[in-house]
N, C-alpha and C positions, 0 to 999 in steps of 0.2 A: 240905707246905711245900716250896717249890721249893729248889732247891739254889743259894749263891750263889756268884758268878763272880768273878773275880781277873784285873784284867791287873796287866801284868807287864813292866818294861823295866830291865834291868839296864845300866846303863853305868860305865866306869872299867876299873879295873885288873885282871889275873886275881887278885886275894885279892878283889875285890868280887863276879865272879862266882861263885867258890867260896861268901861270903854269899849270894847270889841263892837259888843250889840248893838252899841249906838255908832259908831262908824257902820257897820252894816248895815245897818238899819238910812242911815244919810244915804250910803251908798246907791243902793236899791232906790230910794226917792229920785237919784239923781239921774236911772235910770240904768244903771249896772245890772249885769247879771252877774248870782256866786256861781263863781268854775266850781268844778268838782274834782279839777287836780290843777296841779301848775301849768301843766304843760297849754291847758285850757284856755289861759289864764290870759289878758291883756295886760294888765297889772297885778301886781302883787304886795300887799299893806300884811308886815308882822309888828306885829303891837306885841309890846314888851318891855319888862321893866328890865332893870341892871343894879339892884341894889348890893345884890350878893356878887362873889364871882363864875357860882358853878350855874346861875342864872344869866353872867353876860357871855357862857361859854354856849350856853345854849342857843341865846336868841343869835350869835355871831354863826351857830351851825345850822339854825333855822332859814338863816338870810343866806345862806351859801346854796344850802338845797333850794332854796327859791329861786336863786341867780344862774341854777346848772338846767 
């Protein structure tokens, strides 16, 4: 059974990146490997906040590139 792949795009503030490393960090335990692009990718986790709007424009163009 091949091993499956995880990308990965954290955006926002440094308490979102401190979550990132620890989902990564879960991840890899769980037996993940990090892609090194999308296309690589089995699944795809963007961790992201929305407090702002020019922040929820982001992570909505994060989640599109990740979905194309």
């Amino acid at each position: 059974m091949k091993t499956p792949k995880v990308g990965f795009v954290s955006l926002g503030c440094p308490k979102a990146l401190v979550d990132s490393e620890r989902i990564l960090t879960q991840l890899k335990t769980d037996g993940y490997q990090v892609a090194s692009d999308y296309d690589g990718a089995d699944l795809v986790v963007v961790n992201t906040c929305g407090f702002i709007e020019s922040a929820v424009q982001e992570s909505l163009d994060a989640i599109g590139e990740a979905m194309s």
